[in-house]
N, C-alpha and C positions, 0 to 999 in steps of 0.2 A: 504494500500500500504506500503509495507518494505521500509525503508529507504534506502540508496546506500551503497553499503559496502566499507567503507573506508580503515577499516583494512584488511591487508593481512596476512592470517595464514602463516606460515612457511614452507621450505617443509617436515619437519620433522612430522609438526603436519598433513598437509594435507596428507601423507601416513602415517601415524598411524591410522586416520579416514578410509581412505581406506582400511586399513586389516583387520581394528574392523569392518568392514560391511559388510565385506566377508564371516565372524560367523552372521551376522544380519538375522531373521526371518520377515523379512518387515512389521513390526509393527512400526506404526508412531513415537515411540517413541525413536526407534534403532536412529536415525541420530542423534539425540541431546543426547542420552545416549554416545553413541561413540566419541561425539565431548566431552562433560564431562570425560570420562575416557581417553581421548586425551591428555586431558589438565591435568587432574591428573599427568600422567605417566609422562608430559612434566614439571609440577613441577608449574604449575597455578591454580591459586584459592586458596580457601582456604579449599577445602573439606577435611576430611579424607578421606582414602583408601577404606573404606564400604561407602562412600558418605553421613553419616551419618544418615545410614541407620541400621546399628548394623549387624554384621558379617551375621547372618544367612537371613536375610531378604534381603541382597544384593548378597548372592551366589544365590538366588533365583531369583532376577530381573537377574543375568546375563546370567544362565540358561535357564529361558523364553526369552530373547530379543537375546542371542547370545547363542546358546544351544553349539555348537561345539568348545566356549572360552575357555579354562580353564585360569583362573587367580580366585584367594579368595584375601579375604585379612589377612595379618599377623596376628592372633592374638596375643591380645597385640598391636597392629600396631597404628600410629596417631591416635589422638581424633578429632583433628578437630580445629572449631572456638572455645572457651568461649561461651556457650549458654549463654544470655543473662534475665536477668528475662523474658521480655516479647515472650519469644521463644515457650513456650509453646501454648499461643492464639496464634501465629503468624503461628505456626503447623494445630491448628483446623479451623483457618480459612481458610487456605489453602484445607486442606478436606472436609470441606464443599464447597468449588467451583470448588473441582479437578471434571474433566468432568466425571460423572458414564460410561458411553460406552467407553471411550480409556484406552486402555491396558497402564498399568503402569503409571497412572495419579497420583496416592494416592502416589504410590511413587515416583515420583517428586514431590511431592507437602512439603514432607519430604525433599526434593534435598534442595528444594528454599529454605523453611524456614532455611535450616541450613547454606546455602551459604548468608542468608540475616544478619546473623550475622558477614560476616565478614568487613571487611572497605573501600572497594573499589565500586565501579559499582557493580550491580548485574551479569551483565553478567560476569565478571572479577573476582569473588570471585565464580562465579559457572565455571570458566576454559572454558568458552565459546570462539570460536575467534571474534565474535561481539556481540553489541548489537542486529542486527536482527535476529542470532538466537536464543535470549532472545526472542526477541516479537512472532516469531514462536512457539517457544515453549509456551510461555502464550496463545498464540490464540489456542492452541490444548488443550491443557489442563487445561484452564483456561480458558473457552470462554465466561461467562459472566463478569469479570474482564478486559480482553482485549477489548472490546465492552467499557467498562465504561471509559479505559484512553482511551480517544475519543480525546486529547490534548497533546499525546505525552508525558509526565510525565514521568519522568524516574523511571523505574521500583519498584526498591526498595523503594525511595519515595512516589512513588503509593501506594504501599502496603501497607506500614504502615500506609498513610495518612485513606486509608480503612476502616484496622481493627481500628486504632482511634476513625474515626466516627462512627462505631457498636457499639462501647464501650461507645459511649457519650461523649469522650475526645475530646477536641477542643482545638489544643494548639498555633492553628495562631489565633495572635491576628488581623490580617486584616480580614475586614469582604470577601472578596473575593480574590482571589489569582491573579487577574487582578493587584490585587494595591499593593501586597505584594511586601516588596523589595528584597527578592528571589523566584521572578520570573524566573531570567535568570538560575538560578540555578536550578532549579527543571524543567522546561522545557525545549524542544530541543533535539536536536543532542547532542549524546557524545561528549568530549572531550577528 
């Protein structure tokens, strides 16, 4: 069950999503592509302009998901967040769970990991207008990871807490997250 949506897009951003889905080819993944380039154009997140995806790989997702768009992005244009060391696992583990059957999964799975780098919410560093269509989108493209935060966890912490334990890195020193003293913090509703 989705959380309730607290926040209210704008109306700037909710018709910008309405025109980007007027190009949409009704592939699951057009509404939360469109909400992501929403929030680009609108000046949210922290993506670059290819979504950090590399010029050619994103004329291509916008071509298959909105064929009748034209928008590229500048080359030369924004880089983006500061990849972080850990950006790279953080990419393959993401491919490794992106759902094989949904159209443009692998390439969101590129979205996240690069929006995971920046400092806010996930949903807020990928230009989303909430966190539920964060979890929407993980449930689609991510559906044995969205199945695991069975507790709500917020996203990006999820994530990383993840690929951690793949890697054998265990860096909470509480033996359970019940007794952690950021609990409040890594669980719940946004703020």
């Amino acid at each position: 069950m989705l959380a309730p949506l607290t926040y209210r897009p704008s109306p700037a951003r909710i018709a910008l999503h309405a025109h980007l889905m007027k190009y949409s080819t009704d592939r699951p993944n057009d509404v939360f592509l469109a909400h992501i380039i929403a929030g680009w154009t609108l000046g949210d997140g922290v993506l670059a302009e290819d979504l950090g995806l590399g010029r050619t790989r994103f004329v291509e997702l916008v071509a298959r998901h909105f064929p009748e768009l034209i928008w590229a992005p500048r080359a030369g244009g924004d880089c983006g967040p500061t990849r972080h060391p850990e950006y790279d696992d953080l990419e393959r583990f993401l491919l490794a769970e992106a759902a094989p059957n949904v159209a443009g999964a692998t390439d969101m799975a590129i979205i996240v990991a690069t929006a995971c780098m920046g400092s806010e919410h996930l949903w807020q560093d990928l230009g989303l207008p909430s966190r539920r269509e964060l979890s929407q989108l993980i449930e689609l493209n991510f559906p044995a990871l969205a199945e695991a935060n069975n507790r709500d966890m917020k996203w990006k912490k999820f994530l990383y807490r993840e690929l951690c334990q793949r890697e054998g890195i265990y860096v909470c020193a509480s033996p359970s997250c019940d007794a952690c003293s950021d609990y409040a913090v890594c669980f719940g509703p946004e703020s």
